[in-house]
N, C-alpha and C positions, 0 to 999 in steps of 0.2 A: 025671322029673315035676317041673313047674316048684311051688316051695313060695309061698304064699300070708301073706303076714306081716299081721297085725292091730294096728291101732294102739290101746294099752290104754291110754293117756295122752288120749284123744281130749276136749276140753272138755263139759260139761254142761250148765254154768249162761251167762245175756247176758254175768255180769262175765266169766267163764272164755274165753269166744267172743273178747272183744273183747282180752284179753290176748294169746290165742293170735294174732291177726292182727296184732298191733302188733309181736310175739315174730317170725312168719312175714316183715313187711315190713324190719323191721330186719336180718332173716339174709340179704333179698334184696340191700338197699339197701349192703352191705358185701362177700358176695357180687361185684357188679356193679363193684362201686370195686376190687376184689379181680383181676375179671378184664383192666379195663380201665387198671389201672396197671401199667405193666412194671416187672418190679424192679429196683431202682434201688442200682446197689454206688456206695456213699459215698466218690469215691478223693481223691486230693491232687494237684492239677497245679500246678508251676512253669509258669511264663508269662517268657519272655526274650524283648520285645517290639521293633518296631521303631518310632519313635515318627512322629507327622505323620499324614498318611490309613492309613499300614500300620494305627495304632494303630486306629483307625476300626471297622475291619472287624473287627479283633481282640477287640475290645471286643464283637461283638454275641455272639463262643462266649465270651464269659469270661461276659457275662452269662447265657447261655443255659445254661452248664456249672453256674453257682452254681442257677439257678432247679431244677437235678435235685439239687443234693444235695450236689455237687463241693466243697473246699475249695480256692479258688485264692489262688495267692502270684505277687505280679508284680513281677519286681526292677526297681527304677525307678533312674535313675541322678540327681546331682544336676541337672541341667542338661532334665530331662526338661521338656515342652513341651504337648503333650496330655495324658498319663497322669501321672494326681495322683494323691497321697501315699496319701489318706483316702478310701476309695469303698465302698459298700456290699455291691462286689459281690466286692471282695477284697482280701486285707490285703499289704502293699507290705513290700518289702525294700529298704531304701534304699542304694546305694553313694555313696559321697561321692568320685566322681569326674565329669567332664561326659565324656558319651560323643561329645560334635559335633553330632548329629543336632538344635539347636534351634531355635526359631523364627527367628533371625537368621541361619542356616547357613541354611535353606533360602529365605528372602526377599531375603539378598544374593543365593543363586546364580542363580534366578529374574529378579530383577531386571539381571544381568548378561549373562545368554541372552538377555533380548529385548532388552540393548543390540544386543550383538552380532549377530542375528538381523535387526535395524533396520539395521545399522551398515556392515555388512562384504556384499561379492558373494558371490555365490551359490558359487562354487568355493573360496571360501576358509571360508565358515559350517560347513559340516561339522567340518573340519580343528580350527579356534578351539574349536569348542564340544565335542571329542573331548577337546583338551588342558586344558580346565575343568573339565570332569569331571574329567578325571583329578587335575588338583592338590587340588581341593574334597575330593573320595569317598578320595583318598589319605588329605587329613587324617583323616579321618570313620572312617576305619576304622582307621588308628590311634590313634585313640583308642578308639575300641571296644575293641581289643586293650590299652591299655593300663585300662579298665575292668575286663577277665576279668582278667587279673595281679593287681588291686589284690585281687580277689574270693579267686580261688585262696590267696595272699598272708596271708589274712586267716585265720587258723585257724581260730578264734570263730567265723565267718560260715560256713565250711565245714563246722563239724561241725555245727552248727544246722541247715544244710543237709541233713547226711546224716541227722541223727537226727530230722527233720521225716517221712522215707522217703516220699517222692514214688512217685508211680506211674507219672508220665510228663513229659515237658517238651513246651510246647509253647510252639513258635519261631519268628519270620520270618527264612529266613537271607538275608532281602537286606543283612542283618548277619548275623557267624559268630560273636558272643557265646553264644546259646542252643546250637549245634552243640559248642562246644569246654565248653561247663558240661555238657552230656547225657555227653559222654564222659570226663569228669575225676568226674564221678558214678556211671557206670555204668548209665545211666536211657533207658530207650525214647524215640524221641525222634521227635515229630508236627509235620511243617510245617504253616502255614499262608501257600501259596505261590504266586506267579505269577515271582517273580523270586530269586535265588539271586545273590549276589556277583559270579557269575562273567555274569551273562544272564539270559534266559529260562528257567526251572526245569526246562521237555518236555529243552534242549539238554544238561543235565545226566546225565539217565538214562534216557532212551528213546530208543531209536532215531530220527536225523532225517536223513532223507536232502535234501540237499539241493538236487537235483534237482527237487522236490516240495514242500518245506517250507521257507517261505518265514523268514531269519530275523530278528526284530524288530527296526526299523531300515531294513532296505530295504525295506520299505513295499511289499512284492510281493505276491498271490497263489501258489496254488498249483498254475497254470497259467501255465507259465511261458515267454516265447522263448527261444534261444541268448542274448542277448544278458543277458535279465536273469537265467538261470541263473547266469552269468560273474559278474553283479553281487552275487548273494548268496553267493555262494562267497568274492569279494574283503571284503565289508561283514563276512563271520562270518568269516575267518580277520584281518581289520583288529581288529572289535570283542575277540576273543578274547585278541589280544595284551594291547590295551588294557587288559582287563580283571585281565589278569594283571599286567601292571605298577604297575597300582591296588593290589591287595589283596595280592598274591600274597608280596610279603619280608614281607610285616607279618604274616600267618597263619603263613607256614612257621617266622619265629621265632618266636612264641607256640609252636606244637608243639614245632618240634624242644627249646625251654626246660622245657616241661611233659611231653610225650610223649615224647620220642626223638628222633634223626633219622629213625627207620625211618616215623614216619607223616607221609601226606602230607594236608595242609589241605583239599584238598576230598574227597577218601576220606570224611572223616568227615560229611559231608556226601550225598555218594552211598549209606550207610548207612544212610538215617536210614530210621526203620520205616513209614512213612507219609506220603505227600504230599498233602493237601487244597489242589487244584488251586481258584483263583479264575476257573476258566473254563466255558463250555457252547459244546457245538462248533454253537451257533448265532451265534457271534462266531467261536469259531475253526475254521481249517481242516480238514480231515481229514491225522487223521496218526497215525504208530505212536504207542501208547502201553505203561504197564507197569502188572502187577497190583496195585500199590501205589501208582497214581495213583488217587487219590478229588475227582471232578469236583463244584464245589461252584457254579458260576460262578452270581450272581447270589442267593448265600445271604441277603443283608443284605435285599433287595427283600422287602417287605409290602404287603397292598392300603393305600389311603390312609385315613390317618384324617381331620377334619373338621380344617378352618383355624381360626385363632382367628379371630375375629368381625369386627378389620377386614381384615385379609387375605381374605375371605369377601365380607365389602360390595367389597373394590375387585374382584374377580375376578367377581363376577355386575352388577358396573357396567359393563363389558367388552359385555356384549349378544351378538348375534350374529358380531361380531369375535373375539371368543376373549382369551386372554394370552399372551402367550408370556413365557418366564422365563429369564432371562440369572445363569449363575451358575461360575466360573472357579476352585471349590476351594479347598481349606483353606493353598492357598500364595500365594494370587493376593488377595490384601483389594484392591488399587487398583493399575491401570495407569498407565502415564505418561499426565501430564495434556493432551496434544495427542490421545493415540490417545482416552481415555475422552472428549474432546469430541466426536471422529468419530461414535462410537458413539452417542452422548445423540444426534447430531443427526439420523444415520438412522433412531434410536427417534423420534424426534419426528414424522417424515414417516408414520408408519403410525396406520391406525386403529385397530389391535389395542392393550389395556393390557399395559404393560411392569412385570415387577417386577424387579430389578435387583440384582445383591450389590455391593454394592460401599465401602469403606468411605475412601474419599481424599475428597480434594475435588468438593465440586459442582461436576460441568461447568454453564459459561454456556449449551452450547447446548442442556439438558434439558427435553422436552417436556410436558408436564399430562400426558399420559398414563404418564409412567414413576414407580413409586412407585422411592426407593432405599431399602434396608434392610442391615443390619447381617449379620442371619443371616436365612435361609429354611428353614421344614423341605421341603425339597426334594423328597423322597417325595410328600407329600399334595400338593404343587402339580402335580408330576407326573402325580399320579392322579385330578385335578380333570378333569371330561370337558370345560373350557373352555379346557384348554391345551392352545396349538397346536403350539407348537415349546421347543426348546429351545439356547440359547446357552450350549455349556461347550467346556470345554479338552479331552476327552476323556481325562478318566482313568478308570480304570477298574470304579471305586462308580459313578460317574452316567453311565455310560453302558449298564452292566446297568438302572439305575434306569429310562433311557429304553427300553430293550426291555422292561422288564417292564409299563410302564404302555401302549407301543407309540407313546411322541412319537418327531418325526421329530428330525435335529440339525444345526445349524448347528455344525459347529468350528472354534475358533482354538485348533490345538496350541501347547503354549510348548514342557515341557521333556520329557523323559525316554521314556517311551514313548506320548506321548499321538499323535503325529502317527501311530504305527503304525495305533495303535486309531482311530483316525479314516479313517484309508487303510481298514481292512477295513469301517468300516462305508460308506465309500463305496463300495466295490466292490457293496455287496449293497441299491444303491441306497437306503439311509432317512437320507445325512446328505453335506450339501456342509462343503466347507471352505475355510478363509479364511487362506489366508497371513498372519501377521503384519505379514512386511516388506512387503506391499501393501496393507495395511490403512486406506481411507479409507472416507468418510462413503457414497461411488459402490459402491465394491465390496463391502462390508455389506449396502447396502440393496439390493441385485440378489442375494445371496444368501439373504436374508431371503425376496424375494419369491419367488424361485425354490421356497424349502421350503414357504412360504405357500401357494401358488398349483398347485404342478404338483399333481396326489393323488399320482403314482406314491411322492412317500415317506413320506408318513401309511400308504398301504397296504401298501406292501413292510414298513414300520414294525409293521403291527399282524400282518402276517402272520407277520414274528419270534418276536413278542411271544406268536401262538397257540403257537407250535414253542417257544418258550422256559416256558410255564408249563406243557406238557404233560407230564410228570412222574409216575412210580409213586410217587415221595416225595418231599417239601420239602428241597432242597437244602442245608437247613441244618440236619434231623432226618437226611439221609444221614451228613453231617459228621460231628454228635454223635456218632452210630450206631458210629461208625469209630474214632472217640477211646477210645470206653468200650470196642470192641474189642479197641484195644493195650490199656488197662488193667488188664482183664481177664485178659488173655492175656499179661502182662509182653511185647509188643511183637509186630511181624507179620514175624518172620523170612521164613516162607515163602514171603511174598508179595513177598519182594526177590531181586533177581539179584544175582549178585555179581559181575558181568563187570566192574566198578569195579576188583578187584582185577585185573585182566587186565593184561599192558603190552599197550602199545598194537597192537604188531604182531601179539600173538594174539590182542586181539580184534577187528584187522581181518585174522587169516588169513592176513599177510603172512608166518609163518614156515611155516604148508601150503602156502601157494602156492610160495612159495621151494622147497618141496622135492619139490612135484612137477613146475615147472618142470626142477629137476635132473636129477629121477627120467629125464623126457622127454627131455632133454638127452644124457645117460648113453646112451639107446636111441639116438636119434639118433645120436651116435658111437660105439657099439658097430655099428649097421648101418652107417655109413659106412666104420668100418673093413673090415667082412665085405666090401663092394664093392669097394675098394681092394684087398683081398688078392684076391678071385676076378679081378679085373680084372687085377693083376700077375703073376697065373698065368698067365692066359688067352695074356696077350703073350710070359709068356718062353716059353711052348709053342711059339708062333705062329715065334720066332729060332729055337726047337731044332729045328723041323721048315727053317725057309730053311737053316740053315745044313747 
């Protein structure tokens, strides 16, 4: 029998009434904030950052980690470039060594690519700009390495470290600073990754067959001929070398000095507990992946907010032409002053307004309709329904930025991986591109019109752009989501293979296959004998009966 409860407390009097509902709305209004807040574990994260656009992105989970709750520490090193000392969103650990990575490292090497890119034929530009990297990124990463020594080195700084008791690190190992401090700590350790020391991060620890999966650099699809399968097999077994001879003495003595001989420098890396991939396989290919790849591509993208006021007037002064916005990244301030003339003077031939980044000298040939500026918030321009295209180098912030707002893209790749991400977004029709070394006022302004003019890439563009926001969750509450996971969980073992530790023959099966070749082998001459002997029976039977 169901029991009947009475409420004896029940108001009487207007004042009691009005109490009780004030008492009722308050229990709700806490309640509601009660159910609609997830609770939030208070952790501590180390940040071992990589500086320039890495820092960029990195910068949007540092802030997003402080706004739940997180205490973040991010080691900055003297020579640091973006990431500054004093910021509200986390307190800094200073080393006083220069890691390489500064604004002059990266605008000499820049500036030396598009010599060379300008300078040199076509069969010889790859070769030059392989062995520039390699001298440049050698430095860079010794010194990084000799940064973690100073750190390790430093007692004071170490124990401070330890008795801070971090919950997690989180790293870009396109530097192996944060990988080899996660391990000298004992600390679960979370990338934030599209590139690893060695490449492309998938080539690391998934599975990539390369029949199918095209690798960064040879600008390929993943449909592929004879001809360019052969090509990516030579490009990933050329680049791999390369890659090794870059970083490769400078980590294994760090380890073998701090660790042993017995650990090997990217192991610890193939370890790490969690990968937050900067990708959405609406940019990239289909391809195997692993349970501790967490797919974040296009986290930074937000709808746009409003322009200041004259960025506002000049973009609805535009009319029915539209704008388009020309903008070449946090490495690129000013081109050489012959190509930036080209360009001023193909912007000049259009009716659309131009806004411009650009921070060198005024080209002579610049039109009334191009505004130049310093910085752009690049989002909200993007997201302005009066922009029509967009001119960048394709890396890989503004170019998620243009799928997300669905502009179409003109590129001039310079350095590193931009020509790739440019190749795929040509492939999937929303973006031409512009060779540097042919770069005139003629070949800009027929690219221009061609993205202008044809729809097929505003709509291929916007049809991205639907596949790219269409999501069960915000690529950047996934992220979080996953960070506070390891934290929680002091790391995500389970979700990692350990075929890292494998040599390499077993885990490609070269020592089962060796043995069941054998095994076959064995049968094979075990029945070849059996026929030899029936066979030399058979004959000497065949004498003993003639004779």
């Amino acid at each position: 029998m169901l029991e009947l409860k009475v409420l004896t407390n029940v108001p009487t009097s207007r004042e009691e009434l009005k109490k009780f509902r004030m008492s009722l709305s308050l229990t709700f209004i806490i309640s509601f904030i009660a159910v609609i807040t997830p609770a939030a574990h208070s952790g501590k994260v180390l940040v071992f950052p990589h500086d320039g656009s890495h820092w960029v992105n990195m910068m949007v989970l540092v802030k997003e980690l402080h706004s739940r709750g997180h205490n973040i520490t991010v080691v900055r090193a003297s020579d640091s470039w973006y990431i500054k000392e004093v910021s509200p969103f986390y307190r800094s650990v200073a080393v006083d060594t220069a890691m390489g990575a500064d604004e002059e490292f990266f605008r000499s090497f820049v500036s030396k690519v598009i010599q060379i890119k300008r300078g040199f034929g076509s069969s010889w530009t790859r070769f030059t700009l392989d062995m520039v990297l390699k001298d440049k990124f050698s430095e860079m990463h010794r010194k990084v390495c000799q940064t973690v020594s100073h750190m390790f080195e430093s007692k004071e700084l170490m124990r401070s470290l330890r008795d801070a008791k971090y919950d997690v690190i989180l790293t870009d190992p396109a530097n192996g600073g944060g990988v080899m401090l996660a391990h000298y700590l004992g600390l679960p350790l979370v990338f934030n990754a599209r590139w690893t020391i060695h490449g492309e991060a998938h080539f690391a620890i998934a599975p990539s067959p390369l029949s199918y999966v095209p690798f960064p650099v040879a600008e390929l699809t993943d449909q592929m001929t004879f001809s360019e399968r052969l090509k990516n097999v030579i490009v990933y077994s050329m680049r791999m070398h390369l890659y090794r001879q870059t970083v490769g003495h400078h980590y294994s003595a760090l380890c073998s000095h701090y660790f042993g001989p017995d650990v090997n420098y990217f192991s610890l890396f193939q370890a790490a507990d969690l990968w937050l991939m900067r990708v959405d396989f609406v940019f990239e290919f289909p391809r195997p992946t692993m349970p501790n790849i967490i797919y974040m591509g296009g986290f930074q993208c937000k709808p746009a907010e409003p322009l200041p006021q004259h960025l506002e007037d000049f973009v609805l002064s535009s009319g029915e032409h539209g704008v388009i916005i020309m903008s070449l990244g946090t490495l690129i301030g000013d081109l050489p002053h012959d190509l930036a003339e080209e360009i001023a003077a193909a912007f000049a031939k259009l009716p659309q307004k131009v806004i411009w980044r650009h921070k060198g000298t005024r080209p002579t040939t610049l039109g009334n309709n191009t505004l130049l500026v310093d910085w752009m918030p690049q989002n909200d321009l993007l997201g302005h329904p009066q922009t029509k295209a967009f001119v960048a180098h394709g890396g890989t912030n503004g170019i998620y930025e243009a799928l997300y707002h669905g502009v179409p893209i003109i590129g001039i790749p310079l350095v590193f991986d931009q020509a790739d991400n440019l190749s795929r977004m040509k492939v999937k029709g929303v973006a031409k591109v512009v060779d540097i070394s042919a770069l005139d006022r003629n070949v800009f302004s027929s690219a221009l019109q061609e993205v202008l003019h044809e729809p097929s890439y505003r709509m291929n563009m916007q049809r991205l752009s639907r596949l790219h926001r269409d999501q069960p969750i915000n690529p950047l509450d996934h992220a979080l989501f996953w960070i506070e996971f390891v934290m929680r969980h002091k790391g995500a073992a389970h979700l990692r293979t350990e075929s890292y530790r494998m040599p390499w023959y077993s885990y490609h099966s070269i020592d089962v296959i060796v043995v069941l070749l054998a095994f076959i082998l064995l049968i094979l001459l075990t029945f070849a004998t059996l026929i030899k002997c029936l066979c030399s029976r058979m004959c000497l039977r065949k004498k003993s009966k003639r004779d």
